[in-house]
N, CA, C and O atoms as a MOPAC input file, in Angstrom:
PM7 MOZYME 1SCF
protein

 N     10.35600 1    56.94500 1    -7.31200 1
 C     10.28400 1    55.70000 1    -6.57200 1
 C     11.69400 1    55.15400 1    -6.41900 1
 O     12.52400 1    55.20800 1    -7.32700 1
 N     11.84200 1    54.80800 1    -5.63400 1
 C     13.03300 1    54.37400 1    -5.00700 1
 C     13.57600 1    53.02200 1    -5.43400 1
 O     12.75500 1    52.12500 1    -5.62400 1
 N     14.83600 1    52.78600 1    -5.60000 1
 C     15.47500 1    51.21100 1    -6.15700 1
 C     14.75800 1    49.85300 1    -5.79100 1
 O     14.39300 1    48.86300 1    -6.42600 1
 N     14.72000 1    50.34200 1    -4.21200 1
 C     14.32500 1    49.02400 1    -3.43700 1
 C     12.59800 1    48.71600 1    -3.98800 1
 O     12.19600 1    47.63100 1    -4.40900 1
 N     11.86800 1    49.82700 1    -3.86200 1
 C     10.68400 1    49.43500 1    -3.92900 1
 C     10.38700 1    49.05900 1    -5.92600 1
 O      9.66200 1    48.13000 1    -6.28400 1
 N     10.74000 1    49.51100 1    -6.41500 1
 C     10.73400 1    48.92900 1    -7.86400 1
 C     10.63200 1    47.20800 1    -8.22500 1
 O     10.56000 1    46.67900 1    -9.33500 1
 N     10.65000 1    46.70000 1    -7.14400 1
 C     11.49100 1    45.26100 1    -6.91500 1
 C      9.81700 1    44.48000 1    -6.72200 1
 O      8.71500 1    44.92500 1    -6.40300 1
 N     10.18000 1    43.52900 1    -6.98700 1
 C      8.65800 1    42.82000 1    -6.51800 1
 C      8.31400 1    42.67600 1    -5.01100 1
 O      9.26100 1    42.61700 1    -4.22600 1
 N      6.86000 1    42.60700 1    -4.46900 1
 C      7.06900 1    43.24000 1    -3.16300 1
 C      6.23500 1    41.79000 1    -2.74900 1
 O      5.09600 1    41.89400 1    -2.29200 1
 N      6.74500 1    40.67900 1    -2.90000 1
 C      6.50300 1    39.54900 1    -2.21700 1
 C      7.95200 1    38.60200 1    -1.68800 1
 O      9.05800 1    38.45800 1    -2.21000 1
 N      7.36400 1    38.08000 1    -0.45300 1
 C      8.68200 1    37.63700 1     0.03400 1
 C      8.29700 1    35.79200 1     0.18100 1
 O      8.77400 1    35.03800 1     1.02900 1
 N      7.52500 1    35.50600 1    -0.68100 1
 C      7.59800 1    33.99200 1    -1.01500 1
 C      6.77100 1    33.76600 1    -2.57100 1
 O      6.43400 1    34.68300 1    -3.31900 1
 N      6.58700 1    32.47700 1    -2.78000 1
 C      6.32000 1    31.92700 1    -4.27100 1
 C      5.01200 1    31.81600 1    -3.92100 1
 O      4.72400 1    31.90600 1    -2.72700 1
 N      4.28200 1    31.66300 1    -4.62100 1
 C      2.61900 1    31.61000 1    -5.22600 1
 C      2.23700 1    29.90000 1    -4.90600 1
 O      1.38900 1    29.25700 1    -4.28600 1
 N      2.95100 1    29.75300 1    -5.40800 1
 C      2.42600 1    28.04100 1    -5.52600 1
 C      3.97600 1    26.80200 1    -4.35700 1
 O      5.11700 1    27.12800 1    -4.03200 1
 N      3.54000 1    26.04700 1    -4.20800 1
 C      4.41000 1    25.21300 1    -3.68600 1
 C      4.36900 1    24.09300 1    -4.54100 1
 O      3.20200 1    23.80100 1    -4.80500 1
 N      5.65000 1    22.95400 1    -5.36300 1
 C      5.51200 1    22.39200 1    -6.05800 1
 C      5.32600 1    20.73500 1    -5.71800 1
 O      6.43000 1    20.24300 1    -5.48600 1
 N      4.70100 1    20.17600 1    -5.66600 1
 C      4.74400 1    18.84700 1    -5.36000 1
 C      4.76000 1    17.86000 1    -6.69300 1
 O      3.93800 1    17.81800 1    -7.60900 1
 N      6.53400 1    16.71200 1    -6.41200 1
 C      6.16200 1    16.22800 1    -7.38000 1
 C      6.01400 1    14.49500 1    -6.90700 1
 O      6.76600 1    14.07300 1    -6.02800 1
 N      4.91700 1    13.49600 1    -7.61200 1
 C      4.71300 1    12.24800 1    -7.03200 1
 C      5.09600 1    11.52500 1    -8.20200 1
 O      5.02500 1    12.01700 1    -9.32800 1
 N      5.51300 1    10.33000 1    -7.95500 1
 C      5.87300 1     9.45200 1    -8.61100 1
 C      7.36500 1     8.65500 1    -8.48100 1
 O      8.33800 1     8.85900 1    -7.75500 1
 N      7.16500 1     7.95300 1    -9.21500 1
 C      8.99800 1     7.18800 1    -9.65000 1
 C      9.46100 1     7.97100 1   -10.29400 1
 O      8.87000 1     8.25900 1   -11.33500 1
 N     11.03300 1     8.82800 1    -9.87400 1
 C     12.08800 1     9.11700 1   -10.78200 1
 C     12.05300 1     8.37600 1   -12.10200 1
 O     11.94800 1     7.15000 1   -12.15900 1
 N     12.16000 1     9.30600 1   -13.34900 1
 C     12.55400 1     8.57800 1   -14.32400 1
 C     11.14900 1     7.53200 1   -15.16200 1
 O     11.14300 1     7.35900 1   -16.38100 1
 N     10.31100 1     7.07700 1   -14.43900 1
 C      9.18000 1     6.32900 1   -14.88000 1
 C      7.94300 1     7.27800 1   -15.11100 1
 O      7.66000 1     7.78100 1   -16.19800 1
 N      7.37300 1     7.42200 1   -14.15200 1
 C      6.21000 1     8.26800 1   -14.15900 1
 C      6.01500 1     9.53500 1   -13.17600 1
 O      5.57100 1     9.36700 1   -12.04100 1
 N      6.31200 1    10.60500 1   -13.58600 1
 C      6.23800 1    11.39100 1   -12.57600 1
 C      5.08300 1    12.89300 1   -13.08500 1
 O      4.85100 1    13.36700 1   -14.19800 1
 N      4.67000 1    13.20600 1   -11.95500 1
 C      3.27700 1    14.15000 1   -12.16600 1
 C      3.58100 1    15.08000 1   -11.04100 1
 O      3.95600 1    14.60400 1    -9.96900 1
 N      3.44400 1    16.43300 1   -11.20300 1
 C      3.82700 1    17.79700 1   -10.74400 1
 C      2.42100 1    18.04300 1   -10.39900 1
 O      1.47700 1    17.82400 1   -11.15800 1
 N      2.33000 1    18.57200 1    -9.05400 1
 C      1.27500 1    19.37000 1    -8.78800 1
 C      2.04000 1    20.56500 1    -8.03400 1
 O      3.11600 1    20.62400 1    -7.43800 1
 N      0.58300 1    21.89400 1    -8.43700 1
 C      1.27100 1    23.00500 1    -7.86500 1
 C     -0.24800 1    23.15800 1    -7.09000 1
 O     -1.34100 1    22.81200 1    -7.53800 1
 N      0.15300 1    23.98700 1    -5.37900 1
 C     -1.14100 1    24.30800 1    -4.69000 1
 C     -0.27900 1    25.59100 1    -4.02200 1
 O      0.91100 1    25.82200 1    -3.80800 1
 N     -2.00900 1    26.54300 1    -3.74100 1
 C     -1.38500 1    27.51100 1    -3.01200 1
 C     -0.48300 1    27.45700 1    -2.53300 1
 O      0.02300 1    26.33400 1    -2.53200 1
 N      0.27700 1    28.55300 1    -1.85000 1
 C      1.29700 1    28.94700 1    -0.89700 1
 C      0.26400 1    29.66600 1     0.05500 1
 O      0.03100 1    30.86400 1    -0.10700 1
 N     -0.28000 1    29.02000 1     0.92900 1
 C     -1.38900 1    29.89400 1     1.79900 1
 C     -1.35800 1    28.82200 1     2.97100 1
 O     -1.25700 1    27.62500 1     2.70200 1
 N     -1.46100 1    29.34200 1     4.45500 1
 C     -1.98100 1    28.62400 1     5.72100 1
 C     -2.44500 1    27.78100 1     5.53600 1
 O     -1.87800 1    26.76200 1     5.93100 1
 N     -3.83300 1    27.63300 1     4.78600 1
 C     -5.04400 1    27.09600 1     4.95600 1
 C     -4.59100 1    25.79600 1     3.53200 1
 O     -5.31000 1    24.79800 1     3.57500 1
 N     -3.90500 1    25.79800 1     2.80100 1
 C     -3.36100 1    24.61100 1     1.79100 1
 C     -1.72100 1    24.23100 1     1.99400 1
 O     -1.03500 1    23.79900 1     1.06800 1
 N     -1.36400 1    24.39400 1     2.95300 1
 C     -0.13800 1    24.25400 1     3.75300 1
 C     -1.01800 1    23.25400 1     5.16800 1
 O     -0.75700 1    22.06900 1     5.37200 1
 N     -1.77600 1    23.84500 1     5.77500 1
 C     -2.50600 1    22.70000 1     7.01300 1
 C     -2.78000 1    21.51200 1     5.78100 1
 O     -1.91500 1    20.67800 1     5.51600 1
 N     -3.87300 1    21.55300 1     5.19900 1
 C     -4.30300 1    20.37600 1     4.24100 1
 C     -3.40900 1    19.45800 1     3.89900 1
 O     -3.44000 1    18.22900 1     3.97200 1
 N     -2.45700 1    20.34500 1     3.44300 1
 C     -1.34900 1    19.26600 1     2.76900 1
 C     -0.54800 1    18.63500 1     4.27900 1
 O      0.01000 1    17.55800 1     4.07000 1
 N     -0.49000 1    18.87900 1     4.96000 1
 C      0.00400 1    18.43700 1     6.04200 1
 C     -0.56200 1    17.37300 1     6.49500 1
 O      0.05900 1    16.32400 1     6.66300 1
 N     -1.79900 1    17.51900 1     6.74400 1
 C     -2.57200 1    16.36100 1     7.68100 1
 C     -2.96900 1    15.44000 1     6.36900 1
 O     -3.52500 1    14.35900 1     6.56000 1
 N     -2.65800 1    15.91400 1     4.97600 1
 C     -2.79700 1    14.83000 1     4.19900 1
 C     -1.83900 1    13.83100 1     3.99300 1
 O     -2.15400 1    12.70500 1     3.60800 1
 N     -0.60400 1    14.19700 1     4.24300 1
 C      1.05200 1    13.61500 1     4.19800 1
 C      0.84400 1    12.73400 1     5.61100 1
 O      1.48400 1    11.68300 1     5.60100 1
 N      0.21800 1    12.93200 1     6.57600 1
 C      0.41300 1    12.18100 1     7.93000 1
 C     -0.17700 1    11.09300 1     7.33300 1
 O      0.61200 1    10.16900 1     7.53100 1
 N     -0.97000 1    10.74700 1     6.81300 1
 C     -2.33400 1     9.91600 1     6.85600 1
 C     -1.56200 1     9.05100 1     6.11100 1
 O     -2.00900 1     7.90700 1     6.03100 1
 N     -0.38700 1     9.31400 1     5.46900 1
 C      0.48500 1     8.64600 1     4.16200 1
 C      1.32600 1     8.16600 1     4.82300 1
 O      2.00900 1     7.39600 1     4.14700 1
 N      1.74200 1     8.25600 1     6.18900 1
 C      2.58400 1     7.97700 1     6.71100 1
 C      2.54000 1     6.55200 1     7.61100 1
 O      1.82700 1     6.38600 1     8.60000 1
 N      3.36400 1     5.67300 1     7.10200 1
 C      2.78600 1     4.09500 1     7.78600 1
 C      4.11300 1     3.88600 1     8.26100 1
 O      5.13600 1     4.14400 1     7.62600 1
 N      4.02100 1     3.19500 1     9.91600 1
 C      4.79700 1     2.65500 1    10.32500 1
 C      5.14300 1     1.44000 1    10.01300 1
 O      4.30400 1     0.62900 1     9.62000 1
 N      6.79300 1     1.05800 1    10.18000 1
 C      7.32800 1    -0.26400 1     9.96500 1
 C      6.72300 1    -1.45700 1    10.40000 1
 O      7.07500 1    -2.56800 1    10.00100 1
 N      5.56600 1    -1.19500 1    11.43800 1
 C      5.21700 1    -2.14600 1    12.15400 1
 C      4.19200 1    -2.49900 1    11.24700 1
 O      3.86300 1    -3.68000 1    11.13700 1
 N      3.58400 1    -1.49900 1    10.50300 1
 C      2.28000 1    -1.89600 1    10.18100 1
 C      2.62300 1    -2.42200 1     8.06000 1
 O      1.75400 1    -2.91000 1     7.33800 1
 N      3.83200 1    -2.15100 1     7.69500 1
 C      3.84300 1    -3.06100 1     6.33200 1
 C      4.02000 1    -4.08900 1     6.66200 1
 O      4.10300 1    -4.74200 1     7.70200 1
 N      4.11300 1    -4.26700 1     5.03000 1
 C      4.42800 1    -5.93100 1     4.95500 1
 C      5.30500 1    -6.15600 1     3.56800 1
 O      4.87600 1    -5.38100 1     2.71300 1
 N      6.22100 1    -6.83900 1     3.14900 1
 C      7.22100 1    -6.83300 1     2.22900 1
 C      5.79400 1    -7.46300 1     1.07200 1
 O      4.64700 1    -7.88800 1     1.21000 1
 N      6.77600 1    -7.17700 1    -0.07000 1
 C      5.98100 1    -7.16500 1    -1.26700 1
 C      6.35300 1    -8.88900 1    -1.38600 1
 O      5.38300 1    -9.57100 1    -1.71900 1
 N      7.62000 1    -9.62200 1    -1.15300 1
 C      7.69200 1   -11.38200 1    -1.10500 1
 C      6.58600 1   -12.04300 1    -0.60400 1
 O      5.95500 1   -13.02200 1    -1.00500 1
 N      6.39200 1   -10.73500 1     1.10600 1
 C      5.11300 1   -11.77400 1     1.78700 1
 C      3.99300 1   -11.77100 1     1.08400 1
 O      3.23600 1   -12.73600 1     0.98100 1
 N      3.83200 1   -10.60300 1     0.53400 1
 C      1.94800 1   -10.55500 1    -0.46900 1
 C      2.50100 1   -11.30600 1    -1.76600 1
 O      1.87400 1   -12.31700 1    -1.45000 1
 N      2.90800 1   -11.55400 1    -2.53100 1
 C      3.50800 1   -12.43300 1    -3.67200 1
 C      4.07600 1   -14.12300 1    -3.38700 1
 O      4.60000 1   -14.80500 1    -4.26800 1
 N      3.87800 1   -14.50100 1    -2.21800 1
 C      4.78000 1   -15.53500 1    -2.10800 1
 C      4.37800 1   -16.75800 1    -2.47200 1
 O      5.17700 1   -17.69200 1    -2.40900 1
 N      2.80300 1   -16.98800 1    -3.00200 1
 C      2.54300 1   -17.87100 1    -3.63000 1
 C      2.83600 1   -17.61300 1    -5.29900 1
 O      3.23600 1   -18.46800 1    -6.09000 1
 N      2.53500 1   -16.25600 1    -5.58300 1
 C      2.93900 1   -16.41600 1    -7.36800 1
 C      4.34000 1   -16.79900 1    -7.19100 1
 O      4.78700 1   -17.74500 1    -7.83900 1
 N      5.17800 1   -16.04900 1    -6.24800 1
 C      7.25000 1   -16.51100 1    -6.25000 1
 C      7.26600 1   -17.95900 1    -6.34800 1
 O      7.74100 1   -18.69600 1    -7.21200 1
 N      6.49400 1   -18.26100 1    -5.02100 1
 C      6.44300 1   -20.06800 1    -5.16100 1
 C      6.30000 1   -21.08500 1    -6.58400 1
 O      6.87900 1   -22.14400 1    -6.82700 1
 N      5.22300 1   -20.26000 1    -7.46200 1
 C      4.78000 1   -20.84400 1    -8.23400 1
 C      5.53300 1   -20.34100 1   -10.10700 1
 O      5.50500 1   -21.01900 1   -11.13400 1
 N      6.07400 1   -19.04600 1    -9.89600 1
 C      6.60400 1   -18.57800 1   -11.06100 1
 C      8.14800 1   -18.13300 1   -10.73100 1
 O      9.00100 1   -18.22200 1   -11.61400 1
 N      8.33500 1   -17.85300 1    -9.97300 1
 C      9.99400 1   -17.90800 1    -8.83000 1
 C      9.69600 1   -15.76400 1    -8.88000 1
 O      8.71900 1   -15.15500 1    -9.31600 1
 N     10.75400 1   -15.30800 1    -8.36100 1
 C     10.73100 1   -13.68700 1    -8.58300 1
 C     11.72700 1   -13.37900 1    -9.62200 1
 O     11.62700 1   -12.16100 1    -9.76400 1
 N     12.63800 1   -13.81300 1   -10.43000 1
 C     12.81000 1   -13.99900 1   -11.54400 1
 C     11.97300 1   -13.71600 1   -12.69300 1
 O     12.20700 1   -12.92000 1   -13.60300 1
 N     10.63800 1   -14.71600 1   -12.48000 1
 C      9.90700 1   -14.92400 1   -13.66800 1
 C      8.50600 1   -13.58000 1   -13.56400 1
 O      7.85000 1   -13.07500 1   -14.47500 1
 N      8.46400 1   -13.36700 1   -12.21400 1
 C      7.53800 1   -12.29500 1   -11.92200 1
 C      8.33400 1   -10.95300 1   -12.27400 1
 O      7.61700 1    -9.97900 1   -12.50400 1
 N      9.74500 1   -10.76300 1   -12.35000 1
 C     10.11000 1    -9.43900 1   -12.42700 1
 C      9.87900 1    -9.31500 1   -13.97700 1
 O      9.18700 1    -8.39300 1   -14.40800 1
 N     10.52700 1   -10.35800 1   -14.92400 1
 C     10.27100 1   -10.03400 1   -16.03500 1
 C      9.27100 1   -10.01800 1   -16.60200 1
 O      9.28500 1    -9.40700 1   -17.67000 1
 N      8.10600 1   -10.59800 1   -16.21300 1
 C      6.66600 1   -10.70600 1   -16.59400 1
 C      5.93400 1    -9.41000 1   -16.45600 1
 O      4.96300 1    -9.00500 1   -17.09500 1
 N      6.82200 1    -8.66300 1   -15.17400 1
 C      5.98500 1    -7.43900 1   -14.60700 1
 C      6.66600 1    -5.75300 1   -15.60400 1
 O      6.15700 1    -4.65400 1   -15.82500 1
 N      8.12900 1    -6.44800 1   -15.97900 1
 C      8.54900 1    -5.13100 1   -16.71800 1
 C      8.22100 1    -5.48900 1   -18.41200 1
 O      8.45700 1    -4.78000 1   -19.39000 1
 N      7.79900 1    -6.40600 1   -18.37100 1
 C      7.21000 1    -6.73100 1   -19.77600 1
 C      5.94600 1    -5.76200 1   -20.06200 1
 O      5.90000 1    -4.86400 1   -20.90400 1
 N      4.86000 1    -6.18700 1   -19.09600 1
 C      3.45500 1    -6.16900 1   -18.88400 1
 C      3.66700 1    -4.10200 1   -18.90000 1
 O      3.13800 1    -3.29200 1   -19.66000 1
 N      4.61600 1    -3.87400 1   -17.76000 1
 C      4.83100 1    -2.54800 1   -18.00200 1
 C      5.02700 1    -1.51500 1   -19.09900 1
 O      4.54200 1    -0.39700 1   -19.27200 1
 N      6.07300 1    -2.40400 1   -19.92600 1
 C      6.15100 1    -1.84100 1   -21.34900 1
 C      5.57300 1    -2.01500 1   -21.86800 1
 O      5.80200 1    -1.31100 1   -22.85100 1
 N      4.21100 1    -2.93500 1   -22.13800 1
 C      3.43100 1    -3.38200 1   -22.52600 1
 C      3.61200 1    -3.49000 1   -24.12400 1
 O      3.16000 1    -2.92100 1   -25.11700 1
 N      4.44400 1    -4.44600 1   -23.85800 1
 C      5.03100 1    -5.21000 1   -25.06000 1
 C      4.45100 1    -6.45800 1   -25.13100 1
 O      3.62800 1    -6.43700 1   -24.21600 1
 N      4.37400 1    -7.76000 1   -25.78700 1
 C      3.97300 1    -8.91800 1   -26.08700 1
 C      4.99300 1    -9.78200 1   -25.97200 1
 O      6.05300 1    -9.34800 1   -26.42300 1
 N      5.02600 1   -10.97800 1   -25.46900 1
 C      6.30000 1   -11.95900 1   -25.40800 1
 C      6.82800 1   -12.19800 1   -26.73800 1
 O      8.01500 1   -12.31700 1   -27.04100 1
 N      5.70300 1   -12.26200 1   -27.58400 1
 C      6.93700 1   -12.24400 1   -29.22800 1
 C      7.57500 1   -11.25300 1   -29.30100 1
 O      8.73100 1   -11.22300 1   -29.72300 1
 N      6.92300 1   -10.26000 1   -28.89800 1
 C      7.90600 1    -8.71700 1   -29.33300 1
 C      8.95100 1    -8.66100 1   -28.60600 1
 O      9.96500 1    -8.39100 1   -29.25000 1
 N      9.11300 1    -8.83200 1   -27.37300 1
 C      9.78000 1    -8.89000 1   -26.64400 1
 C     11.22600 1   -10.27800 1   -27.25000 1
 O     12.45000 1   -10.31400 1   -27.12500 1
 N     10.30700 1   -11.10600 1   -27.82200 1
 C     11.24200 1   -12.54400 1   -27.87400 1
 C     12.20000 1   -12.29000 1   -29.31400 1
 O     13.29800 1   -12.79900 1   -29.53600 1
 N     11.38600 1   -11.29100 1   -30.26200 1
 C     12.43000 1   -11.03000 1   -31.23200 1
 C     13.08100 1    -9.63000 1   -31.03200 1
 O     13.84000 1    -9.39200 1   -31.97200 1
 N     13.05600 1    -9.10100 1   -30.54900 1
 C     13.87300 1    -8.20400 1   -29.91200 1
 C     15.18100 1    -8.43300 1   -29.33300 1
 O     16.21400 1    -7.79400 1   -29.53900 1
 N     14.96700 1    -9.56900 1   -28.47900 1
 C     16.22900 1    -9.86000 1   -27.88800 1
 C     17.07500 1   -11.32000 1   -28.62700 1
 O     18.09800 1   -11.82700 1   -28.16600 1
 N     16.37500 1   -11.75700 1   -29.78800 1
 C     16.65100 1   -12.82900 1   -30.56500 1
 C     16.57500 1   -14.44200 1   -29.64400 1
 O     17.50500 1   -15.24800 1   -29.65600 1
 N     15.42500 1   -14.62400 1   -28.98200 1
 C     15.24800 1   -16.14400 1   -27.81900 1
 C     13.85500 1   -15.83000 1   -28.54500 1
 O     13.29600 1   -14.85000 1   -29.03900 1
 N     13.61000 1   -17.11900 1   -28.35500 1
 C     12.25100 1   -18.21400 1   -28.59500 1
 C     10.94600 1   -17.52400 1   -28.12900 1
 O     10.85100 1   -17.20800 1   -26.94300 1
 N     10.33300 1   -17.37200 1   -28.65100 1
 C      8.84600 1   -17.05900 1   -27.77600 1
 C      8.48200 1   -18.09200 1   -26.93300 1
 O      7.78700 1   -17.72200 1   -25.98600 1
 N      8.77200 1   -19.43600 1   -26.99000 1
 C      8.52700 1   -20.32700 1   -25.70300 1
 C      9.76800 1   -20.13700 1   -24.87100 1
 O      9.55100 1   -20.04600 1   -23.66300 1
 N     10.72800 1   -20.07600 1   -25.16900 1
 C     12.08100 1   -19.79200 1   -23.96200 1
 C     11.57100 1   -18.88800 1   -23.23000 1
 O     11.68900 1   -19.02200 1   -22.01200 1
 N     10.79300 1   -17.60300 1   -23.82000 1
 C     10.47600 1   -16.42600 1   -22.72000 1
 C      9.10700 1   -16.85800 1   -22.20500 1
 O      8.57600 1   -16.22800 1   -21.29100 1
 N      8.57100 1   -17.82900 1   -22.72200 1
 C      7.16800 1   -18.13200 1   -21.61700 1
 C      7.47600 1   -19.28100 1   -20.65600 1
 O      6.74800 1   -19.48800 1   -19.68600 1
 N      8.44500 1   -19.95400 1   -20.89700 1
 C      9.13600 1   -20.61000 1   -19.56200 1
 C      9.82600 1   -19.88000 1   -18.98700 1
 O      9.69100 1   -20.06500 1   -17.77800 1
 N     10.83700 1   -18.77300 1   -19.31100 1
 C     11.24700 1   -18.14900 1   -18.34300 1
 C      9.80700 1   -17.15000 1   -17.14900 1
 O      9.67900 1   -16.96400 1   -15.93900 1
 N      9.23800 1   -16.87600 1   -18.04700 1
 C      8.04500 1   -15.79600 1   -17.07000 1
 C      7.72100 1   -17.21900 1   -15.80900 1
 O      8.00100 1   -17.28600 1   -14.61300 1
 N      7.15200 1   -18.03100 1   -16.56900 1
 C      6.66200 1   -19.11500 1   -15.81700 1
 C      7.14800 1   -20.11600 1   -14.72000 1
 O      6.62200 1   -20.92800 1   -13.95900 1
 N      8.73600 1   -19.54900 1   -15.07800 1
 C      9.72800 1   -20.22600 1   -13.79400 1
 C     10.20500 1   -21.92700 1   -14.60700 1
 O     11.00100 1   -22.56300 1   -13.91600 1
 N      9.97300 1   -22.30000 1   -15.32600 1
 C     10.52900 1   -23.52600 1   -15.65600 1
 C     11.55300 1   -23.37700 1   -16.02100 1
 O     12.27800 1   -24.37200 1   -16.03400 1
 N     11.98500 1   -22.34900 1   -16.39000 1
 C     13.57300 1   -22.38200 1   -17.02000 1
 C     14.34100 1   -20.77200 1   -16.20900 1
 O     13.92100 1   -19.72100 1   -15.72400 1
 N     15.49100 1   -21.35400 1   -16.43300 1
 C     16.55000 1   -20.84700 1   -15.49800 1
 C     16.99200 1   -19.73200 1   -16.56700 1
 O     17.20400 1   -20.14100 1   -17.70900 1
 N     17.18700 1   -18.03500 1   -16.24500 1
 C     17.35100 1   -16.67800 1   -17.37900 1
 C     18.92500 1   -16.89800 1   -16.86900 1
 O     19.26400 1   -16.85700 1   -15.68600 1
 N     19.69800 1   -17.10700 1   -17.84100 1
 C     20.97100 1   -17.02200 1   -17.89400 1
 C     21.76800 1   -15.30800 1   -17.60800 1
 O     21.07600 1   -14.29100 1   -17.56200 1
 N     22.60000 1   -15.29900 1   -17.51900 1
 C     23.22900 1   -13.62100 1   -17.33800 1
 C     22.77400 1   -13.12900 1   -18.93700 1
 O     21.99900 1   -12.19300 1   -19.13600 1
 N     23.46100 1   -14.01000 1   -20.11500 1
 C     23.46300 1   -13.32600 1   -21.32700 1
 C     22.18200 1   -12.89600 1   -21.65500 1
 O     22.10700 1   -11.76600 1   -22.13800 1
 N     20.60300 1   -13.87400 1   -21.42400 1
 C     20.01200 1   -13.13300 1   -21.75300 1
 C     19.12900 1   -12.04000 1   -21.00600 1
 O     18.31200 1   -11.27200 1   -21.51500 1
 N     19.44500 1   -12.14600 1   -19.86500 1
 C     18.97800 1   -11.29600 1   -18.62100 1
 C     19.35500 1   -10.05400 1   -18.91900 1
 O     18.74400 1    -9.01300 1   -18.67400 1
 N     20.55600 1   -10.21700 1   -19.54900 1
 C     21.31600 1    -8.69200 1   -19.84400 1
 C     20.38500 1    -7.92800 1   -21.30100 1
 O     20.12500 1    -6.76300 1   -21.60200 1
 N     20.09000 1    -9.28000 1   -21.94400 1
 C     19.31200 1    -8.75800 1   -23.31600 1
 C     18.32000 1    -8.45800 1   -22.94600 1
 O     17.92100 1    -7.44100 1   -23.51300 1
 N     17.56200 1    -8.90300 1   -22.12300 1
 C     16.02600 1    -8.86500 1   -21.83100 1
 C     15.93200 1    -7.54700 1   -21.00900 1
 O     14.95200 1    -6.81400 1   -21.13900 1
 N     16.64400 1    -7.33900 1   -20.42000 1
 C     17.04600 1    -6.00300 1   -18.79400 1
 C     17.15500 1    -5.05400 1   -19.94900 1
 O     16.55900 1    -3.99100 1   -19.77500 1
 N     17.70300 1    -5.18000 1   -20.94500 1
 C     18.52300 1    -4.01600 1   -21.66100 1
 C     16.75100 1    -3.58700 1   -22.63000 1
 O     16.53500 1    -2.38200 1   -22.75800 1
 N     15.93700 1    -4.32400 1   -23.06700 1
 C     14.57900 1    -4.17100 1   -24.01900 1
 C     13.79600 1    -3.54300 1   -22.90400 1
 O     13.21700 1    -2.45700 1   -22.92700 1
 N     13.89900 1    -4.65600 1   -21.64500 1
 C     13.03900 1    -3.45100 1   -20.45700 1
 C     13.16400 1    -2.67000 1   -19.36200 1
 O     12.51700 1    -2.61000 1   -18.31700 1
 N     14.23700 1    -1.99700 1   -19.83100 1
 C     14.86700 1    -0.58200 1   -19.37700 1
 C     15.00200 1    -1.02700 1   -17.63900 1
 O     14.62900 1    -0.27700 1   -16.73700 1
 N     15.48500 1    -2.11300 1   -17.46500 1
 C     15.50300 1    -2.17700 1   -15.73400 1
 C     16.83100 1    -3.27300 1   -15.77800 1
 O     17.38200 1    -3.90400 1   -16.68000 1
 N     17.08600 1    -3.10700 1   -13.91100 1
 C     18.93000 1    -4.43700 1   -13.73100 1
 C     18.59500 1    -5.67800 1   -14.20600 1
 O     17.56700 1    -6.30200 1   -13.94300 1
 N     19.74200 1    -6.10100 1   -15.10600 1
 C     19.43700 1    -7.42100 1   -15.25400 1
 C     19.55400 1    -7.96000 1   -13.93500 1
 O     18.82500 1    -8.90600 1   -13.63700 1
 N     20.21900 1    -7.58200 1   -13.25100 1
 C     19.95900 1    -8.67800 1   -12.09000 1
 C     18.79000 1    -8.85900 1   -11.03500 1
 O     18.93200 1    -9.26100 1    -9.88000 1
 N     17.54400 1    -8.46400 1   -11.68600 1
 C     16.87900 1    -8.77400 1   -11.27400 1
 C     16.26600 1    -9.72600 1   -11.80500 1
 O     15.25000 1   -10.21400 1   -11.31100 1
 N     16.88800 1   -10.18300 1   -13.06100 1
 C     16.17800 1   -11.45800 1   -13.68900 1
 C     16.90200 1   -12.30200 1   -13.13500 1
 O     16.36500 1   -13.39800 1   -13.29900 1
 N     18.01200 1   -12.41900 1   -12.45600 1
 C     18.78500 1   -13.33100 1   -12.33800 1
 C     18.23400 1   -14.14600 1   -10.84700 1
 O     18.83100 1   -15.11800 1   -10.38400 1
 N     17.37700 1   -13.72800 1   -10.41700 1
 C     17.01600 1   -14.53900 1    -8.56600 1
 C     16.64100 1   -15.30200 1    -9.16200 1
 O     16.01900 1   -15.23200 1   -10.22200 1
 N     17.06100 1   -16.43800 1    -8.38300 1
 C     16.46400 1   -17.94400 1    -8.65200 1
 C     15.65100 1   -18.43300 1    -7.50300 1
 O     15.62900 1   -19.61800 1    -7.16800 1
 N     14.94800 1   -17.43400 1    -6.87800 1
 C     13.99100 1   -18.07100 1    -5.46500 1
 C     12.51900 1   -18.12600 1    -6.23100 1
 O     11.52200 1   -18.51700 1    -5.62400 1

């Protein structure tokens, strides 16, 4: 038998890899055929995913009464809290502030300074400056 044919005698991969999710947060691998018939599927399933600019809507406009009412400040940290699913004490001795300082900050009555935005950003793995909007 000859060099060439010794060789594996396929000229693509078995599976195609799809991976979904957030970089870095949550991410999940799927593998599907490499075949016509799961190549169409996946196709006309990706269209259906596909939304024009015309037809969203910003995440401020669906939130703009909690922003109104807790500012986006108090919603970002409430939301990477809730994510880590940590507790405001845990969270409050962690970064050495009050367990009521951090339930006025979630709540918008009080204003997250840089220093502890940076402490709080730094416990839930995201920019402090996103604690820092004051709208």
């Amino acid at each position: 038998m000859s060099g060439r044919m010794k060789g594996r005698h396929t000229d693509r991969e078995k599976y195609i890899e799809i991976i979904v999710g957030i970089p870095g947060i949550r991410e999940s691998i799927y593998k599907i055929p490499n075949t016509p018939t799961a190549k169409q599927s996946l196709k006309v399933f990706l269209q259906k995913l596909i939304v024009s600019d015309e037809e969203t809507t910003s995440w401020e406009e669906l939130a703009a009464d909690r922003i109104k009412r807790y500012t986006e400040a108090g919603l970002a940290l409430r939301g990477a809290r809730y994510r880590e699913g940590i507790s405001q004490k845990e969270l409050a001795k962690q970064c050495g502030i009050s367990q009521e300082n951090l339930s006025k900050m979630e709540n918008g009555k009080r204003v997250i300074g840089e220093k502890a935005a940076k402490k709080l950003a730094k416990a839930l793995r995201i920019d402090y400056r996103l604690l820092m909007c004051s709208k």
